[in-house]
C-alpha positions as CSV (number, residue, x, y, z in Angstrom):
1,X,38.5,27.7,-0.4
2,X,36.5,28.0,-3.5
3,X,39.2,26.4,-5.7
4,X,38.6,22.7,-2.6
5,X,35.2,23.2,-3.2
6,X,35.2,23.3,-6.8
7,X,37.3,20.1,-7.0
8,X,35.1,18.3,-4.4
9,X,32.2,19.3,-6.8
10,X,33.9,18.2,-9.9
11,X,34.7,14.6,-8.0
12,X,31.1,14.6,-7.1
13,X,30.1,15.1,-10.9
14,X,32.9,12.5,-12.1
15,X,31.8,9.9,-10.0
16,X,27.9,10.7,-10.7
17,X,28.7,10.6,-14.3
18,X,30.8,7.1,-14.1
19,X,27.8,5.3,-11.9
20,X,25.2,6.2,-14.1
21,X,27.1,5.1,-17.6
22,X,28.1,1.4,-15.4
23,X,24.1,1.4,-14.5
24,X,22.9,2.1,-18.4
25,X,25.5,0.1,-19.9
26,X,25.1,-3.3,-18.5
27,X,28.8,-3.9,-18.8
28,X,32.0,-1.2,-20.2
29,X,35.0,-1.2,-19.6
30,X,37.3,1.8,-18.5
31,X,38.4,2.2,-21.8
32,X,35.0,2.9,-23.1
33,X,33.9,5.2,-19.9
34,X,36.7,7.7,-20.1
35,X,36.0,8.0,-24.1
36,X,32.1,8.6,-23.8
37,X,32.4,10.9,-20.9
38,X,35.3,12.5,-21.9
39,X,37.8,12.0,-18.8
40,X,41.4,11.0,-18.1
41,X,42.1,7.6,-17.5
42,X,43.4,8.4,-14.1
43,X,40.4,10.1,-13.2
44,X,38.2,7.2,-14.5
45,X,40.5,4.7,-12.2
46,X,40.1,6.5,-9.0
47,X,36.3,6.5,-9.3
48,X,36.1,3.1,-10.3
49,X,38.0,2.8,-6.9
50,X,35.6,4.3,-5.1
51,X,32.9,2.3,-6.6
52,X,34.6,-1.1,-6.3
53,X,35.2,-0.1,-2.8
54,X,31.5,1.2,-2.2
55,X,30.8,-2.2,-3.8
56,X,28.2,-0.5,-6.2
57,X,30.2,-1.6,-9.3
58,X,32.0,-5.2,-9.8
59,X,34.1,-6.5,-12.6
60,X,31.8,-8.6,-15.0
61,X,34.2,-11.2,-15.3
62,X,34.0,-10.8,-18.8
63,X,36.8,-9.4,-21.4
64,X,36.5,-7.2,-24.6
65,X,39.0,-7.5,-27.5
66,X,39.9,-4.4,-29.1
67,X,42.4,-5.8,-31.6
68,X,45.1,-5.4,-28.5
69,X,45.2,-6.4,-24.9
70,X,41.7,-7.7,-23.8
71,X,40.3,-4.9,-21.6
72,X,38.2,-6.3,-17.9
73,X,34.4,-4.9,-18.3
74,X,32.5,-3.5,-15.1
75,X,28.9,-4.0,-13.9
76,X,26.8,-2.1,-11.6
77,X,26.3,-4.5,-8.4
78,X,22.2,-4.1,-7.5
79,X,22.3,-7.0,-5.1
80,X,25.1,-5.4,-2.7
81,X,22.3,-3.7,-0.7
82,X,18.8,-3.4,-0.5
83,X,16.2,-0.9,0.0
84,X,12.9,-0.6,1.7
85,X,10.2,1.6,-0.1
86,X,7.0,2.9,1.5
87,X,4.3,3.7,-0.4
88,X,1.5,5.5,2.1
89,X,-1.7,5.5,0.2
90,X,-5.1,6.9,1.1
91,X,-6.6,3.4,2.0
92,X,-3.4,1.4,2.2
93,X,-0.2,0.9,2.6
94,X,2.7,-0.9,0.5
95,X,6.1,-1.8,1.4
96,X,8.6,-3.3,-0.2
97,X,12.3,-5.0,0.3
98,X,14.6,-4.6,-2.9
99,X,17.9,-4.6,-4.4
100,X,19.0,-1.8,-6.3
101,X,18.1,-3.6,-10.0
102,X,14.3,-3.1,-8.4
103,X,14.3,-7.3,-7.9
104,X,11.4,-7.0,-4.9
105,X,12.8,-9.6,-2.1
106,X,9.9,-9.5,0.3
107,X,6.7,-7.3,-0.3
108,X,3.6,-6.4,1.8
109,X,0.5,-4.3,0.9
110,X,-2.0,-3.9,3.1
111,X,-5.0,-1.8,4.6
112,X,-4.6,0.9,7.2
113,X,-5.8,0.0,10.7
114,X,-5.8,3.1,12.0
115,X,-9.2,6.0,11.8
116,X,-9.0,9.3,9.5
117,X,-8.4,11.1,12.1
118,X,-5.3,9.5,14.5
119,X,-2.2,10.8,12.1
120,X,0.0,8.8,15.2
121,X,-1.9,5.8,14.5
122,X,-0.6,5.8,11.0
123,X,3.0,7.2,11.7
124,X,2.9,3.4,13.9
125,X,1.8,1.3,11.4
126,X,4.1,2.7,9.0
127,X,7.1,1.8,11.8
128,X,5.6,-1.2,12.0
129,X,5.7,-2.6,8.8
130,X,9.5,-1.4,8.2
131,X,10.2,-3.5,11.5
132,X,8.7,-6.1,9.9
133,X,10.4,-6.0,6.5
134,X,13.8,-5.6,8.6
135,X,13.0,-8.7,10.2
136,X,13.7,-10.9,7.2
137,X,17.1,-12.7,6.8
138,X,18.8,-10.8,4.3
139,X,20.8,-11.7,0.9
140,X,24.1,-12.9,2.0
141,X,26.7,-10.2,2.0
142,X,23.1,-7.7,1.3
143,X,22.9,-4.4,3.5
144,X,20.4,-2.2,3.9
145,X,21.0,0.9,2.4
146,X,18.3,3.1,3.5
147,X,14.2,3.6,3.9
148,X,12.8,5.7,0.8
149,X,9.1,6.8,1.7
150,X,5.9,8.6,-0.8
151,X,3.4,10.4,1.0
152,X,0.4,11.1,-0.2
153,X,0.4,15.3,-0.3
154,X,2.6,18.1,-0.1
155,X,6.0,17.1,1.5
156,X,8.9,19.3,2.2
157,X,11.8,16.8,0.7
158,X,15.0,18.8,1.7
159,X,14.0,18.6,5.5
160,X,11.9,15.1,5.5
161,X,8.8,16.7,6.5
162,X,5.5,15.6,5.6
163,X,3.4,19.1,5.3
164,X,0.1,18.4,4.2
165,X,-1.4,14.9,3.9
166,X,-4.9,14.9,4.2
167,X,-5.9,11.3,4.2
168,X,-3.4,10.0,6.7
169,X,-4.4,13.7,8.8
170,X,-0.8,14.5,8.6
171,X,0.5,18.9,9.2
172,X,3.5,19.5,9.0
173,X,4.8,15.7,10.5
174,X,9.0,15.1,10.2
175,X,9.0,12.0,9.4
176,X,12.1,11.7,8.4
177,X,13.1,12.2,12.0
178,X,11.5,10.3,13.3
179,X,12.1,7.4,11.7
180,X,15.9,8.1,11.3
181,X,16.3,8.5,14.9
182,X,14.2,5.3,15.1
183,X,15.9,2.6,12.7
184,X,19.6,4.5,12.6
185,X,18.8,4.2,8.6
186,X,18.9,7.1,6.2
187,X,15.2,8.2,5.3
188,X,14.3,9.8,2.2
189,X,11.0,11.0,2.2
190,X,9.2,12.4,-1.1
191,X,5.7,12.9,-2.5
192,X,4.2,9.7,-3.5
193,X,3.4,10.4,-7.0
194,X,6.9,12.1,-7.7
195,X,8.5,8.7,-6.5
196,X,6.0,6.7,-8.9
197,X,7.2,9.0,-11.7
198,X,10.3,8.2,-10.8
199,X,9.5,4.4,-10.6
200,X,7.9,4.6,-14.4
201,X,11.1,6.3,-16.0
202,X,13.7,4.1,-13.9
203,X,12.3,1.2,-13.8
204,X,8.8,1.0,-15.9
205,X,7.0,2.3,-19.5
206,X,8.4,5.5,-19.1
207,X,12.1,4.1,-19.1
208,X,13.9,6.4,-21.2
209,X,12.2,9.2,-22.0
210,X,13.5,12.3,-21.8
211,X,10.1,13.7,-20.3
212,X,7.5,12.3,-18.5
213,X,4.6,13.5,-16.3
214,X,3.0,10.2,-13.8
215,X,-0.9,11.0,-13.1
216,X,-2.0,8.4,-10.3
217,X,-5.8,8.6,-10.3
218,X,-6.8,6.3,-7.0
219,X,-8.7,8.1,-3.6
220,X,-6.9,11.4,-4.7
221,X,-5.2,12.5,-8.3
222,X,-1.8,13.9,-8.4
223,X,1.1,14.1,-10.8
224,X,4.7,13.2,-10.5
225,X,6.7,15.9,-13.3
226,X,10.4,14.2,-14.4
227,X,11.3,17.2,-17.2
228,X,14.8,16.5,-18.3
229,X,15.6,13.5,-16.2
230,X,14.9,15.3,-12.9
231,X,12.2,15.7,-10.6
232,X,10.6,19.4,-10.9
233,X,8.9,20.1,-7.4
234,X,7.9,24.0,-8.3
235,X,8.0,27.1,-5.4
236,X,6.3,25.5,-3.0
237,X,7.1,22.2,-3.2
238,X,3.1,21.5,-5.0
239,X,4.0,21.0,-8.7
240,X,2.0,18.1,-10.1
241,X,-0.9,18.3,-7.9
242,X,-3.5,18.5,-10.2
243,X,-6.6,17.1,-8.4
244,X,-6.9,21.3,-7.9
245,X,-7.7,21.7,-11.7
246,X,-10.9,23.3,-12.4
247,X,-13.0,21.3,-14.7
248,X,-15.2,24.0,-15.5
249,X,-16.0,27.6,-14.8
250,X,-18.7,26.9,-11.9
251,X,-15.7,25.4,-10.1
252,X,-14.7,28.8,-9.2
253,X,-15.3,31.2,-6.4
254,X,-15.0,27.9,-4.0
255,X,-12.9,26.3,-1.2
256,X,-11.1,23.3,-1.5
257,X,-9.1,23.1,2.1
258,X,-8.7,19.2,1.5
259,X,-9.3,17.3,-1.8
260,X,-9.5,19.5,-5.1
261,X,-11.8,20.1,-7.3
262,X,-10.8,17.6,-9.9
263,X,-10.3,14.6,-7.2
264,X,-13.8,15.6,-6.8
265,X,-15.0,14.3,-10.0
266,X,-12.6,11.9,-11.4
267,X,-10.9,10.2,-8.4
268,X,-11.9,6.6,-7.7
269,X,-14.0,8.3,-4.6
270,X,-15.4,11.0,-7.1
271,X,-16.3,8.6,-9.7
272,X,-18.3,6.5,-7.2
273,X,-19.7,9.4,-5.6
274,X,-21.0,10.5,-9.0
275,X,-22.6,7.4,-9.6
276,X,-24.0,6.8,-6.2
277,X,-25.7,10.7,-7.2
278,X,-27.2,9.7,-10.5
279,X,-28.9,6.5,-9.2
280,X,-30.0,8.1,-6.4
281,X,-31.6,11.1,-9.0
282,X,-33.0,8.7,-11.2
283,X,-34.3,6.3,-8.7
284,X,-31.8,3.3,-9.8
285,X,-31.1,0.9,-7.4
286,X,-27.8,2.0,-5.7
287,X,-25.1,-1.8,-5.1
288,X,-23.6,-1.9,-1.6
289,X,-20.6,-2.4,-2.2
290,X,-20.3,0.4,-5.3
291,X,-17.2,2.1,-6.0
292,X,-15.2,3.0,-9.1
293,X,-14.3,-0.6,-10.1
294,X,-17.8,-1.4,-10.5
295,X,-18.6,1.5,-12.1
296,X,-16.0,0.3,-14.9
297,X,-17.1,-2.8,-14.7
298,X,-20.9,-1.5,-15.9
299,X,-19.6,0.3,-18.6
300,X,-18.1,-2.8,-19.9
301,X,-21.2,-4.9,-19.3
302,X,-22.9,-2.0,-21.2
303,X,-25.2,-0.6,-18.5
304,X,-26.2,2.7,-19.1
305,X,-25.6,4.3,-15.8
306,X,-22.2,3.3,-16.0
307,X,-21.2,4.5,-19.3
308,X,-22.9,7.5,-18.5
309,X,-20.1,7.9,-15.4
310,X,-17.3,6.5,-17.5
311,X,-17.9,9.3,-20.1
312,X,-18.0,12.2,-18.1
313,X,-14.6,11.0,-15.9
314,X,-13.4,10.8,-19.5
315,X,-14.1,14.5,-20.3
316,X,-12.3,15.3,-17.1
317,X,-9.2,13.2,-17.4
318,X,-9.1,15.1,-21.0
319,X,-9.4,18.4,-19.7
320,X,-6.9,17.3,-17.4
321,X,-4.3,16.0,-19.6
322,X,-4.7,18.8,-22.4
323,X,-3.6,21.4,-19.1
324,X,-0.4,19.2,-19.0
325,X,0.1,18.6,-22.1
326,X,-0.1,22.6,-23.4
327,X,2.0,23.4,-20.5
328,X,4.8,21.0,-20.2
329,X,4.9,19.2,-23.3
330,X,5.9,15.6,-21.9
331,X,6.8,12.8,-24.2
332,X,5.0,10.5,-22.1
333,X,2.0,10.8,-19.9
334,X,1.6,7.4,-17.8
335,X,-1.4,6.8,-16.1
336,X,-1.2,5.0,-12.6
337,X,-2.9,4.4,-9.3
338,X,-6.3,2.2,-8.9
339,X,-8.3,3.4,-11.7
340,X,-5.8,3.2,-14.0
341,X,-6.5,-0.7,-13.8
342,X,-9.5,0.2,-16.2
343,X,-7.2,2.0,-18.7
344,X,-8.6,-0.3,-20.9
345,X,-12.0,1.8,-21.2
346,X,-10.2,5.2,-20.1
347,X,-6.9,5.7,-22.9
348,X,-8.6,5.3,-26.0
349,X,-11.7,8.2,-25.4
350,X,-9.5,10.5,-24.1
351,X,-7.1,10.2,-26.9
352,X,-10.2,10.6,-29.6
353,X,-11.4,13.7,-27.0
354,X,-8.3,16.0,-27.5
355,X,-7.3,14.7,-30.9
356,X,-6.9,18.1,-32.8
357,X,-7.0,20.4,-29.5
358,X,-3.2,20.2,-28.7
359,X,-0.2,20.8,-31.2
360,X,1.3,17.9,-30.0
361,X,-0.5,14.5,-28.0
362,X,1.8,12.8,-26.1
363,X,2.3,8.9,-25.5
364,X,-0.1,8.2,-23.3
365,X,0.3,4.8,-21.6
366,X,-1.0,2.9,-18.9
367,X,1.5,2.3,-15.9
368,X,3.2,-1.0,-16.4
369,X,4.4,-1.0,-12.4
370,X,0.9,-0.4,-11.1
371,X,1.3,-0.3,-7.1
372,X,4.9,-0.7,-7.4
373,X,5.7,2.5,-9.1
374,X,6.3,4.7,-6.6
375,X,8.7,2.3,-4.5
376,X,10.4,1.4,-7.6
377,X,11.1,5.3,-7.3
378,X,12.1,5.1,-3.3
379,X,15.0,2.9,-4.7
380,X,16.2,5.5,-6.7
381,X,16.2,8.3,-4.4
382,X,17.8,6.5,-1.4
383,X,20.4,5.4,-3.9
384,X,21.2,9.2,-4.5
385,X,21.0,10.5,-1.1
386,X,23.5,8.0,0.1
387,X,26.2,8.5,-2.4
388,X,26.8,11.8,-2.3
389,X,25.2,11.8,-5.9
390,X,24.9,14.9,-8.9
391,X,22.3,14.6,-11.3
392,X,24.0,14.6,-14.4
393,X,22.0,12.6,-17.1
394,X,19.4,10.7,-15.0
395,X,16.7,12.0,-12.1
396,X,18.8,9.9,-9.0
């Protein structure tokens, strides 16, 4: 029995190994495949088999001359199926329709209809707008390959359940089954911001690197940890949530049963809060429609309110990112989510702020997928869960 299950694994890892080289290489041949990863040319065959089968990989239609027999070259096949990503944000939600190569088909972002408080309203909308993306004609010969969703807050990936997700009012919700038993699709369902980390190094700035930690400032803040190509989730399922940090010391000694003590301060609803405070306390008038954007826009404009706001969320995000930094060492620290859009007046003070505090600063960049991160990253993981597949040199 254990000898079966070792070979079963050792298939697994073969054909893990073979997809991922076809994906990175553009086009090889088999030649090529079994020299860089090291297997027989029988084994190499039989999971090119599988793949042309699977239709995940295609012959190129183009030759390479080695000074013999020209040898055929393969190509991984993105457009064979598609894949619909959810992205379930605190004030919206965004859904997309793409092929494998991330090439969006059909795309929809919009706000939620539903109160803070009916967590059924939402699950609806969210079945609603994958009804509605499954409505569209597909790419000839194109199936759908499964539904990959990011929630925003503490989900339970192995069993699909969404545990804690405090804007949407969600405890402990399996969404997974419900939607499975719904559409008949597989459902992958995964913290938001660990998809969008996902999204950067697949698909966006991040491509690449061998470490990379996603921090998504918007209504909340969290983090999305890739450490050698994979995902790590910690104990309990809460690495990267890092709106908890404590700024200071007089953070301490409190509760924070819903949003942390850095979302507090530094989130887009924190930032505006903090600037709605210091008008109020220096009897400025307060804007209507005042939220983080405008306090960005201020600072730019060189109102001294607004810088005053911008410089503190600085000192925060810095705190933030020297935590990170002196624990897990990334290569690259990408910034996403809605605030992000005013990286412009965020990367540069943080950088001079903890120049000389840390051994080592990472690359920190501004996310080049913006809303699309995280169901960039749905792609991957539905990609994974329905081909039986083995990390080996890449998160999926």
């Amino acid at each position: 029995m254990k000898v079966a299950a070792n070979t079963q694994l050792m298939r697994m890892l073969n054909r893990s190994a073979v997809l991922d080289l076809v994906r990175e290489s553009g086009a090889i041949s088999r030649t090529e495949i079994a020299r860089e990863l090291d297997l027989s040319p029988p084994t190499v065959m039989r999971v090119i088999d599988e793949l042309l089968d699977e239709r995940l990989v295609k012959w190129s239609g183009d030759h390479q001359a080695s000074g013999g027999r020209p040898s055929l070259l393969l190509e991984f096949n993105p457009s064979a199926y598609a894949v619909i990503g959810l992205d379930l944000g605190g004030t919206k939600i965004h859904g997309t329709l793409a092929d494998l190569a991330g090439n969006v088909q059909e795309e929809f972002c919009q706000p939620w209809r539903s109160s803070d408080h009916d967590g059924a309203g939402y699950i609806e909308e969210v079945c609603e707008l994958i009804e509605t993306l499954l409505a569209f004609p597909p790419v000839h010969g194109q199936e759908i390959r499964g539904i990959g969703i990011g929630a925003p807050g503490v989900t339970y990936s192995e069993q699909g359940i969404v545990h804690w997700a405090p804007s949407l009012n969600w405890r402990d919700v399996p969404l997974r089954d419900i939607l499975e038993d719904r559409f008949g699709l597989p459902v992958i369902v995964e913290n938001d911001v660990n998809l969008a980390a996902l999204g950067e190094y697949g698909f966006g700035i991040g491509r690449g690197a061998s470490s990379l930690v996603c921090m998504a400032i918007g209504t909340g803040i969290g983090a999305g940890i890739v450490l050698d190509r994979r995902i790590y989730k910690g104990h309990s399922y809460s690495a990267g949530e890092v709106g908890y940090l404590l700024p200071s010391l007089r953070y301490l000694g409190r509760h924070y049963p819903g949003f942390g003590a850095l979302e507090g301060e530094a989130s887009g609803t924190g930032i505006a809060e903090r600037a709605r405070a210091y008008l109020r306390t220096n009897r400025l008038p307060i804007p209507d429609d005042l939220d983080a954007a405008l306090v960005f826009e201020g600072a730019r404009a060189g109102e001294e309110w607004a810088e005053f706001i911008v410089s503190e969320t600085v000192d925060y995000l810095a705190l933030a990112i020297v935590t990170i930094s002196a624990l897990l060492d990334p290569e690259v620290i990408v910034l996403g989510g809605g605030v992000a859009r005013s990286a412009d007046v965020l990367i540069n003070p943080i950088l001079e702020r903890i120049d000389g505090v840390i051994p080592t600063i990472p690359r920190l960049l501004q996310s080049d997928l913006g809303s699309r991160a995280a169901v960039m990253g749905a792609i991957l993981l539905v990609l994974d869960a329905t081909t039986t597949h083995v990390s080996v040199k890449t998160p999926f």
